[in-house]
Backbone bond lengths (Angstrom), bond angles and torsions (degrees), N, CA, C in turn:
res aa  C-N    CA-C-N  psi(-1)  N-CA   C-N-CA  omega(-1)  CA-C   N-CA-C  phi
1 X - - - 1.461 - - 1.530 109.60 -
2 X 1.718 118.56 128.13 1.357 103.52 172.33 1.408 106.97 -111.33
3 X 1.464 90.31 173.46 1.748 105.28 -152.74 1.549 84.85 -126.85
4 X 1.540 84.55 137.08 1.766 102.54 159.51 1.097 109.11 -131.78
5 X 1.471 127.21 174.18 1.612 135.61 -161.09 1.054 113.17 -136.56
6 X 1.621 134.50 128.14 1.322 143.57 151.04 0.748 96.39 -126.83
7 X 1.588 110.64 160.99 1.233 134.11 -160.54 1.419 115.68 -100.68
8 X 1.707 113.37 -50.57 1.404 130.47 139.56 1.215 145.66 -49.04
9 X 1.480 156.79 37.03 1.082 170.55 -89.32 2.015 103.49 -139.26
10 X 0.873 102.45 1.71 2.081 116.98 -170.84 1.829 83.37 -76.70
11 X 1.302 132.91 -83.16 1.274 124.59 -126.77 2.133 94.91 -90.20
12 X 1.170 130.37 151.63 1.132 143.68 -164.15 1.954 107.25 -74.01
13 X 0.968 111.02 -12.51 1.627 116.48 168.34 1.860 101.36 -120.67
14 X 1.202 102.57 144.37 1.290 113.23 172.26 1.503 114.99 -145.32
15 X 1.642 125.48 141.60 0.929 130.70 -163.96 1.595 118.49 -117.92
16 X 1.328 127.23 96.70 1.277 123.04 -142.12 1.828 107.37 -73.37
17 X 1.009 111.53 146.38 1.518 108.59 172.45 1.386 105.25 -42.99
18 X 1.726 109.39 174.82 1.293 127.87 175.91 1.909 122.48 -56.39
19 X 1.950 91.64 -43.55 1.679 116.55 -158.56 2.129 76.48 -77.71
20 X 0.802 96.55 -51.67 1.789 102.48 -163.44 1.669 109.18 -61.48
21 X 1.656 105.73 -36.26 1.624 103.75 175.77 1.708 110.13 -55.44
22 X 1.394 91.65 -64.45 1.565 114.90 -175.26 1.748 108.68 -27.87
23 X 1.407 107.76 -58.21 1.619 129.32 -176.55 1.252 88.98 -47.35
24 X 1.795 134.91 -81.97 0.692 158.71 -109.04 1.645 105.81 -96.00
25 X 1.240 109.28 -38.78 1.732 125.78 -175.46 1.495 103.06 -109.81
26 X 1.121 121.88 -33.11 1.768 120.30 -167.62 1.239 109.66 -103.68
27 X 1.369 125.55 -37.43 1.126 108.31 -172.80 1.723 107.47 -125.09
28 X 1.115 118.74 15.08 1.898 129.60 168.49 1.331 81.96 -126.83
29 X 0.880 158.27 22.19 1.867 141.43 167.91 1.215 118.69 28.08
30 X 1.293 111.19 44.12 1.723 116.90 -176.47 1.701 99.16 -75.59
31 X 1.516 108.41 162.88 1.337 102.39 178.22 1.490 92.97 -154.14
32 X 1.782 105.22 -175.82 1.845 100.23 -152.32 2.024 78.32 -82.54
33 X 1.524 80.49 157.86 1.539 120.52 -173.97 1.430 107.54 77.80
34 X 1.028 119.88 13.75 1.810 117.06 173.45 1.642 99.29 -83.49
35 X 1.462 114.26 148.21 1.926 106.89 158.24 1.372 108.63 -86.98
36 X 1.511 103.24 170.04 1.041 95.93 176.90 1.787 85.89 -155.29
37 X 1.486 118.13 141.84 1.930 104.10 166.67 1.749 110.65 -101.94
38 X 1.272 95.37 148.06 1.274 111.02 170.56 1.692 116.21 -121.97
39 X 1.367 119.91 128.79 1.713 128.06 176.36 1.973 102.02 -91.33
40 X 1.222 121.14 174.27 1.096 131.21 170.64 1.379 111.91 -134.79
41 X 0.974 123.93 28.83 1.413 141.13 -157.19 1.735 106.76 24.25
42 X 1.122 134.30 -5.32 1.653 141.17 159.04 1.601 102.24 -59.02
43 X 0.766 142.96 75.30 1.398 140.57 -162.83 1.228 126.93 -5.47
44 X 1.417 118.93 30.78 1.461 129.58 -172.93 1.677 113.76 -116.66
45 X 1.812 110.35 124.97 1.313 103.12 -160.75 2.037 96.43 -128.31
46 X 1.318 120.61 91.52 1.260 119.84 178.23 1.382 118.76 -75.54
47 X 1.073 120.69 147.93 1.587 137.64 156.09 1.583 121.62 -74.34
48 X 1.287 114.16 122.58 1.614 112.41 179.83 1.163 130.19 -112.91
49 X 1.093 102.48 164.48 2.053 89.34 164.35 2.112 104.93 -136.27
50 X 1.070 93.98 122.46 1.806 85.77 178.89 1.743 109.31 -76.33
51 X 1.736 82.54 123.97 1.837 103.26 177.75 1.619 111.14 -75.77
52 X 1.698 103.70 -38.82 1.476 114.01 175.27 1.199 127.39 -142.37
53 X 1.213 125.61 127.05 1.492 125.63 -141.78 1.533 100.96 -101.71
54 X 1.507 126.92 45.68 1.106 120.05 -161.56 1.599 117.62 -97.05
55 X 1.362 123.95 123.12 1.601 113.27 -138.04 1.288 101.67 -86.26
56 X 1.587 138.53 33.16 1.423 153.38 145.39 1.326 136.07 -115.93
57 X 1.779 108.40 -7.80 1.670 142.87 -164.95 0.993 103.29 -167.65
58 X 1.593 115.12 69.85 1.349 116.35 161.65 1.161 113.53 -85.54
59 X 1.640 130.02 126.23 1.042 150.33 -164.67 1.574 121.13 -83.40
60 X 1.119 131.42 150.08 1.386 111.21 171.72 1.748 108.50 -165.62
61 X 1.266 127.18 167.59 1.021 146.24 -126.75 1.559 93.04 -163.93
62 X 1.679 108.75 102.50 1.662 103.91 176.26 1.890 109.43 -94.73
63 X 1.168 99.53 125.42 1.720 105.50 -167.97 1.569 94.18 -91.45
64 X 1.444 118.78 -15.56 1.866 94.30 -147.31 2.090 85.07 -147.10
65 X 1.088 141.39 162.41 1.236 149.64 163.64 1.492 116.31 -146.79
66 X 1.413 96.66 115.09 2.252 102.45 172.56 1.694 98.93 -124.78
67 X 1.007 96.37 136.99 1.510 114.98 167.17 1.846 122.11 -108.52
68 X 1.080 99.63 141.71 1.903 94.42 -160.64 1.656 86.80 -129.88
69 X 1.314 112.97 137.18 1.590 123.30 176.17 1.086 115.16 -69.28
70 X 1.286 146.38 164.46 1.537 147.62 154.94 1.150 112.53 -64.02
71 X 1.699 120.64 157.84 1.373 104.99 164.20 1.376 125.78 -68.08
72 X 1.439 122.46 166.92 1.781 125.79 -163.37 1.278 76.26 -101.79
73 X 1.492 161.36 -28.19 1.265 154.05 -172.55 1.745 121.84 -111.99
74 X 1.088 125.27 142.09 1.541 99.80 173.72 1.282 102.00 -170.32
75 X 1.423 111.27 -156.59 1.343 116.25 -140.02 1.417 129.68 -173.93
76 X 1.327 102.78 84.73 1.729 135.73 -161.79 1.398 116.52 -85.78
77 X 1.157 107.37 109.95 1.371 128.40 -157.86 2.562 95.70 -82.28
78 X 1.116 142.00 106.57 1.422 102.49 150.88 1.448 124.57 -109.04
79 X 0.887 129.10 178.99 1.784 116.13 -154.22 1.172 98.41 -148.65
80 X 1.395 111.19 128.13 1.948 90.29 143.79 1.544 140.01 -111.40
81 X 0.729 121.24 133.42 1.892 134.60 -140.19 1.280 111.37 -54.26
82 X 1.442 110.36 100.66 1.907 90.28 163.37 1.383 141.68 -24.90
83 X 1.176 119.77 -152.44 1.442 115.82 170.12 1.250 102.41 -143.85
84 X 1.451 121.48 -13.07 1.647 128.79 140.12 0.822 154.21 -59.50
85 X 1.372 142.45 77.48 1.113 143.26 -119.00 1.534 104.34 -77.53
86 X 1.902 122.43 -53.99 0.751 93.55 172.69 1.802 145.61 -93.39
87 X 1.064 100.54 25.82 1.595 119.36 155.83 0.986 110.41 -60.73
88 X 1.176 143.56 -97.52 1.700 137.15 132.59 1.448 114.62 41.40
89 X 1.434 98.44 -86.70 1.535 98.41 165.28 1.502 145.37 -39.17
90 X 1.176 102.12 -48.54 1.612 137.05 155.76 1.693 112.01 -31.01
91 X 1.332 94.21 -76.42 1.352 105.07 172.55 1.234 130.02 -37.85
92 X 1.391 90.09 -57.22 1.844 113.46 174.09 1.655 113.98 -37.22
93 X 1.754 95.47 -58.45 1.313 105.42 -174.33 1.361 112.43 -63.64
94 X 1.206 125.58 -51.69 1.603 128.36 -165.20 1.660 114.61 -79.04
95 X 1.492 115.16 -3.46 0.940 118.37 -174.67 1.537 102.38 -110.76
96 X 1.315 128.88 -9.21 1.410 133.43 175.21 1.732 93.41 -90.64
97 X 1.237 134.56 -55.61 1.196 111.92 -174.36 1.642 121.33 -88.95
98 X 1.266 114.29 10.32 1.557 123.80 159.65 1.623 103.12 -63.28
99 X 1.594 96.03 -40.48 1.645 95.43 -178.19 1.469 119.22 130.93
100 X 1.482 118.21 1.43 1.413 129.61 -154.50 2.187 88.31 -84.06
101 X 1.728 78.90 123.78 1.741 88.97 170.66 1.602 123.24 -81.96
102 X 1.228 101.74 -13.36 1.778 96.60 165.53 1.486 138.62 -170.84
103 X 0.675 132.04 81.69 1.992 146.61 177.11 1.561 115.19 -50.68
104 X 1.089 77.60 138.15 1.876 102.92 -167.98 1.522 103.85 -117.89
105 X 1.330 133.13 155.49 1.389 131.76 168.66 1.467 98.25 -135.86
106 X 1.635 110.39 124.30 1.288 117.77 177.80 1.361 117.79 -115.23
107 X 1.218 146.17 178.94 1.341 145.91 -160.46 1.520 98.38 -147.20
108 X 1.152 109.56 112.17 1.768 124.68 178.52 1.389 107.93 -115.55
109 X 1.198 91.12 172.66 2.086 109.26 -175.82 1.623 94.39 -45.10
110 X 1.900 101.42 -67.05 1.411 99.18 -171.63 1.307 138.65 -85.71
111 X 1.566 95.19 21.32 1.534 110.08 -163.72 1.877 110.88 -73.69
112 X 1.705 115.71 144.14 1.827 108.44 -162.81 1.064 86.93 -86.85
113 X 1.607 141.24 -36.62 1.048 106.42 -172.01 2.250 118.65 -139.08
114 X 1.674 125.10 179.61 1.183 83.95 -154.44 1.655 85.60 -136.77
115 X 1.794 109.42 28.52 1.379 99.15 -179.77 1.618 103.23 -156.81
116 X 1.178 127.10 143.95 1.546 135.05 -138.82 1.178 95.80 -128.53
117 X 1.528 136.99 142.66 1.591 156.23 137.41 1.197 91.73 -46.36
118 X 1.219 127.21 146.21 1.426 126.51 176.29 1.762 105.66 -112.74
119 X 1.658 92.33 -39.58 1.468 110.78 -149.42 1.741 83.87 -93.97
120 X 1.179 127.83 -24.10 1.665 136.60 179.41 2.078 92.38 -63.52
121 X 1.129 106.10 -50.00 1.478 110.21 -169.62 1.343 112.13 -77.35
122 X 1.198 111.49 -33.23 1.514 108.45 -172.08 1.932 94.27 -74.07
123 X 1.060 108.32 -62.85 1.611 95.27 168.90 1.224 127.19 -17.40
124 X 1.176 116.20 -71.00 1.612 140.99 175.19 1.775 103.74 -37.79
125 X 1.259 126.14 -41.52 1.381 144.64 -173.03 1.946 103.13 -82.70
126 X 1.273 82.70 -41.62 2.022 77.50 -177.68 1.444 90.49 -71.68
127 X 1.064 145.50 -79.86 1.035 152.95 -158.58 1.612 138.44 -31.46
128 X 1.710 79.56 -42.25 1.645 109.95 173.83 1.877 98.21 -88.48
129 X 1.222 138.59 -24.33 1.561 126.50 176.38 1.495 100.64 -70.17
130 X 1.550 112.18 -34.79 1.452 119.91 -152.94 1.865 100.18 -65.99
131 X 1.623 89.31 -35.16 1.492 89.62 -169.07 1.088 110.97 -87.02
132 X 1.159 132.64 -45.40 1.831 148.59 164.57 1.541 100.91 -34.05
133 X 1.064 116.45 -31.91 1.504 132.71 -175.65 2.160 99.43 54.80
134 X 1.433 90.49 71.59 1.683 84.10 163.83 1.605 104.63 -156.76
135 X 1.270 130.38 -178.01 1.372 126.69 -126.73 1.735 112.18 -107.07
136 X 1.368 101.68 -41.09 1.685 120.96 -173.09 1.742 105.45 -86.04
137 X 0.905 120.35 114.34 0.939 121.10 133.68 1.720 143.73 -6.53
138 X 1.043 147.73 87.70 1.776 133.16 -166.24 2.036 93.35 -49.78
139 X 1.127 119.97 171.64 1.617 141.60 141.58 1.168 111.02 -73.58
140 X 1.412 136.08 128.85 1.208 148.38 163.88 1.132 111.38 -113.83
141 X 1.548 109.18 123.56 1.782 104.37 -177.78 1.289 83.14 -121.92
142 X 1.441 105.51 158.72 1.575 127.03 168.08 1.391 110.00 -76.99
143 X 1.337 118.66 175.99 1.510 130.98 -159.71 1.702 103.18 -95.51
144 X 1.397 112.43 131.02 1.360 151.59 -151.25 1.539 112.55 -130.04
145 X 1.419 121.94 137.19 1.261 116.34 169.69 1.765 100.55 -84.19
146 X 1.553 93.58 140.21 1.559 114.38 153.98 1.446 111.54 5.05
147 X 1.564 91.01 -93.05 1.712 120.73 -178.01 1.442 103.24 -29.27
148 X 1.403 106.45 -70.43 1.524 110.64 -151.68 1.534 108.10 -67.94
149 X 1.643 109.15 -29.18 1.597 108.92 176.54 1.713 122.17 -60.24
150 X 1.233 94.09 -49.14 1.785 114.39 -174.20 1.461 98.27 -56.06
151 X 1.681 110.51 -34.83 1.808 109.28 -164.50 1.210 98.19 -102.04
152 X 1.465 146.92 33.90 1.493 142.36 150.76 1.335 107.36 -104.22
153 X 1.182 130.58 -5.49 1.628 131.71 -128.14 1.784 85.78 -114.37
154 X 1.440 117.34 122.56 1.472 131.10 -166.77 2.226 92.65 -95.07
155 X 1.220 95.80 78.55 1.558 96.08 -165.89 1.853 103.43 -79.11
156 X 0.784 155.45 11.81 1.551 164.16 134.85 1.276 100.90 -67.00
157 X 1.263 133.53 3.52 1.933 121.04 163.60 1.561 94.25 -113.22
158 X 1.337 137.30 -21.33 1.439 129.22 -150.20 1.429 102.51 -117.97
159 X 1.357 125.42 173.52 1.557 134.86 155.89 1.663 83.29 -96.17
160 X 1.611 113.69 119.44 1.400 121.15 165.67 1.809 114.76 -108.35
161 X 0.916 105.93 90.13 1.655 127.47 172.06 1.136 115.36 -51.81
162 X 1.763 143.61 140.33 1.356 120.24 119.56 1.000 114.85 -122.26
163 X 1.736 128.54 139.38 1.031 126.58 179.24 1.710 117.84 -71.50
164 X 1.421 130.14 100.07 1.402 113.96 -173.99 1.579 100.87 -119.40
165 X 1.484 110.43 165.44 1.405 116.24 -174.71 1.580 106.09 -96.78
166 X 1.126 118.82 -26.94 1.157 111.16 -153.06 1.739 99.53 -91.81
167 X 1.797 120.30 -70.19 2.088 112.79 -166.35 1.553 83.60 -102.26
168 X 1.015 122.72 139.06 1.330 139.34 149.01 1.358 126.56 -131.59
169 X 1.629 139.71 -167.77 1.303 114.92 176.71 2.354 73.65 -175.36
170 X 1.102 109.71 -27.19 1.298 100.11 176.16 1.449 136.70 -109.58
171 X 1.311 128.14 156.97 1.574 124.62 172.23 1.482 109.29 -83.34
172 X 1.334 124.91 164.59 0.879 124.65 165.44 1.726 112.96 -53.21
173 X 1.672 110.16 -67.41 1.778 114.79 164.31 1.621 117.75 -8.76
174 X 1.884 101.79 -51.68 1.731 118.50 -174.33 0.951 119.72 -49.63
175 X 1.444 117.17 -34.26 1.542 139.71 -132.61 1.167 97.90 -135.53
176 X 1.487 154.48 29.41 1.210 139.67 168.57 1.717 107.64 -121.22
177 X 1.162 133.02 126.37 1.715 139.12 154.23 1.534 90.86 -88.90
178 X 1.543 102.50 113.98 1.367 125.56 176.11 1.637 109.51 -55.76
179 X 0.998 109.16 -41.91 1.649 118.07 -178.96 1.292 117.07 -77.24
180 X 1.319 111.75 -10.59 1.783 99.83 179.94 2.101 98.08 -114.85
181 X 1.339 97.08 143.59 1.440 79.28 140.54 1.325 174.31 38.30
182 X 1.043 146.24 90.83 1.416 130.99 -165.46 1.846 124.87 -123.65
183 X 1.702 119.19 91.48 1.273 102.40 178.15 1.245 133.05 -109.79
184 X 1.901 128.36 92.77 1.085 133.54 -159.49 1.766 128.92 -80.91
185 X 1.251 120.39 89.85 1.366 105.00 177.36 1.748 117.87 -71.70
186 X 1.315 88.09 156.84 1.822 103.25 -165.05 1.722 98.41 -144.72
187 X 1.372 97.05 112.95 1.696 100.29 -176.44 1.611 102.68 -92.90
188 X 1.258 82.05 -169.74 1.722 106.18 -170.80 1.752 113.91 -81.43
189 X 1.530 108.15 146.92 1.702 93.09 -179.41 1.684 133.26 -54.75
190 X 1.650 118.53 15.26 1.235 115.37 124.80 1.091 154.80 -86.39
191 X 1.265 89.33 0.65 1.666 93.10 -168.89 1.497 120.61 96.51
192 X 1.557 106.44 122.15 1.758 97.07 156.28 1.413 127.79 -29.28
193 X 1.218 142.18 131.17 1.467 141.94 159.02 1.329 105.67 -47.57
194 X 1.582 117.39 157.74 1.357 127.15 168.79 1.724 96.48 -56.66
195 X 1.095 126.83 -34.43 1.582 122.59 -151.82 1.497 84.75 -83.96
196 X 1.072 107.68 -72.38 1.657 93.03 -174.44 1.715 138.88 -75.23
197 X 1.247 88.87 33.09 1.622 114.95 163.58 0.858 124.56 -91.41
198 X 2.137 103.31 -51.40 1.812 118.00 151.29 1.175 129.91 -30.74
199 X 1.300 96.88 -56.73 1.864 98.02 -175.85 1.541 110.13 -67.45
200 X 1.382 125.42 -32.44 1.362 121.59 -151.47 1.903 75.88 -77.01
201 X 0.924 121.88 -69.93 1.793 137.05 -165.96 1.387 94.85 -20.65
202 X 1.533 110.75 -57.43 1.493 116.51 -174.45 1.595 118.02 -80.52
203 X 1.406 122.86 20.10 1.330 153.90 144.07 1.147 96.05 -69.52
204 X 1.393 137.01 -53.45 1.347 131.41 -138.87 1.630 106.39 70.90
205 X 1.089 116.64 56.57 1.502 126.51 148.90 1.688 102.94 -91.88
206 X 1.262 92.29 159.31 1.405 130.94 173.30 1.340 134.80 -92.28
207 X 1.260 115.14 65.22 1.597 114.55 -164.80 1.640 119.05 -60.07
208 X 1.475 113.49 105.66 2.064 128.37 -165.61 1.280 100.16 -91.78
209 X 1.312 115.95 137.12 1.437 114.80 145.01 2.125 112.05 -75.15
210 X 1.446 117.40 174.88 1.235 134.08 -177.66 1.535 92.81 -127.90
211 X 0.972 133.62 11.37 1.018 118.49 -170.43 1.546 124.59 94.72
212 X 1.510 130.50 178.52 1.406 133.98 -159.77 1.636 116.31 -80.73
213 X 1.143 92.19 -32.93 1.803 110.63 158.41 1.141 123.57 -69.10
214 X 1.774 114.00 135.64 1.628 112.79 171.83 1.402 98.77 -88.25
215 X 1.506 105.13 120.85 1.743 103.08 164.98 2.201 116.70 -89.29
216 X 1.333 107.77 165.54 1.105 116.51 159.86 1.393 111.48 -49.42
217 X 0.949 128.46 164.08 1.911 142.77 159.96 1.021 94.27 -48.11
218 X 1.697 132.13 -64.01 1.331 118.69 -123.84 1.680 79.42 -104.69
219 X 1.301 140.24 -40.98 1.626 127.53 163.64 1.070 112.25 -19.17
220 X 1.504 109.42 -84.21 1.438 132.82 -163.98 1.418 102.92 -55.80
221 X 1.110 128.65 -11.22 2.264 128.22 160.19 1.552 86.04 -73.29
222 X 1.027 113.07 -55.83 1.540 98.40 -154.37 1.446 130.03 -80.22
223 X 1.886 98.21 -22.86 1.487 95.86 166.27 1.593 125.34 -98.73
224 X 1.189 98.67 9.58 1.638 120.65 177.38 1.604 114.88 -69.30
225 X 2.005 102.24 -41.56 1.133 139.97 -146.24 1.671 95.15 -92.63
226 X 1.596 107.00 -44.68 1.728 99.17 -168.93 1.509 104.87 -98.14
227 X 1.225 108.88 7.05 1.734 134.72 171.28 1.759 97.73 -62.57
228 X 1.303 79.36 -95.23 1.992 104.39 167.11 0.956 117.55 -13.58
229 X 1.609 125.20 -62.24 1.151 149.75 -159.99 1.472 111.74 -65.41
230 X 1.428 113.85 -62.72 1.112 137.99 -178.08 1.524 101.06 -59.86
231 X 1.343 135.46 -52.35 1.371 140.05 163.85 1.909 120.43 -45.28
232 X 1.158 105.82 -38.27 1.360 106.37 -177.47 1.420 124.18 -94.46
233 X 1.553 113.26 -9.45 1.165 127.19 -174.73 1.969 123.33 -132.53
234 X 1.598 102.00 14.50 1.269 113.13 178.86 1.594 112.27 -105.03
């Protein structure tokens, strides 16, 4: 089944973007009276029929409406940003269709870099639900210092993680209350500072090992992520 995306999904005609007509008329050769479904990543997944097959204003006609809940549990990725972009990307993708409901970008001592595409990522996120074929959307927050992230963070509702290389004493397995939540920090390829290990601890974070291997940033999101995943939903 392929998936297309609007964002708006409320009024009974919908008019598909330009990137989505094109797909949709030029290169699947759909034509009017074909269906076609579209998600909004809001957990809403309609049935269509194209009124006008116009390969810049493709037109459409919603015949059918299902709505799908969010998960009651989930699983918040925060990161701090390569300096590779497409590593970055990577991540993005494999970590939206692992299933992760929301990503954060933070800015640390050793972090390469300290300012984010927003509209580059959010792409990356439609793209990856479209293919995963599921309904919500991830949260994308923009990039945050350390400090200020760790000190908003209501850690008595969440499992609050950090992945560090250096003192640990737990597994991820150790460290999870199945019923709550999951919020994993993942530093930069130096590593969290001792200082900002302190503060997170005195968050009441959870300092994890990943195991015996040092992974990349953007690994260690992703194998952290189908870790998690696999734990909260098996």
């Amino acid at each position: 089944m392929q998936l297309f995306f609007h964002q708006n999904l409320e009024n009974n005609r919908v008019e598909l973007p330009e990137d989505e007509s094109k797909h949709c008329v030029r290169v699947l050769r759909k034509k009017v009276g074909d269906e076609i479904t579209l998600i909004d990543g809001k957990g809403n997944k309609v049935n269509c029929k194209i009124i006008d097959d116009n390969q810049k204003k493709c037109k459409l006609e919603i015949i059918e409406k299902l709505h799908f809940t969010s998960k009651a549990i989930g699983l918040h990725i925060a990161i701090a940003p390569t300096k590779n972009f497409d590593k970055m990307d990577w991540m993005l993708e494999k970590c939206t269709e692992i299933g992760v409901t929301e990503i954060s970008f933070i800015e640390t001592e050793n972090a390469e870099r300290n300012k984010i595409n927003m509209e580059r990522c959010e792409k990356i996120l439609i793209q990856s639900i479209k293919q995963s074929k599921q309904y919500w959307l991830p949260k994308l927050n923009n990039i945050i210092s350390f400090k200020q992230f760790v000190s908003n963070q209501k850690t008595t509702d969440l499992n609050c993680l950090m992945a560090w290389c250096n003192e640990h004493t737990l597994t991820i397995n150790e460290s999870i209350d199945l019923k709550k939540s999951t919020l994993l920090l993942i530093g930069p390829e130096g590593d969290f500072t001792d200082l900002e290990a302190k503060l997170a601890i005195e968050q009441n974070f959870k300092t994890i090992s990943l195991g015996q291997n040092i992974l990349r940033t953007e690994t260690a999101a992703v194998y952290a992520s189908a870790v998690i995943n696999n734990l909260l939903h098996s």
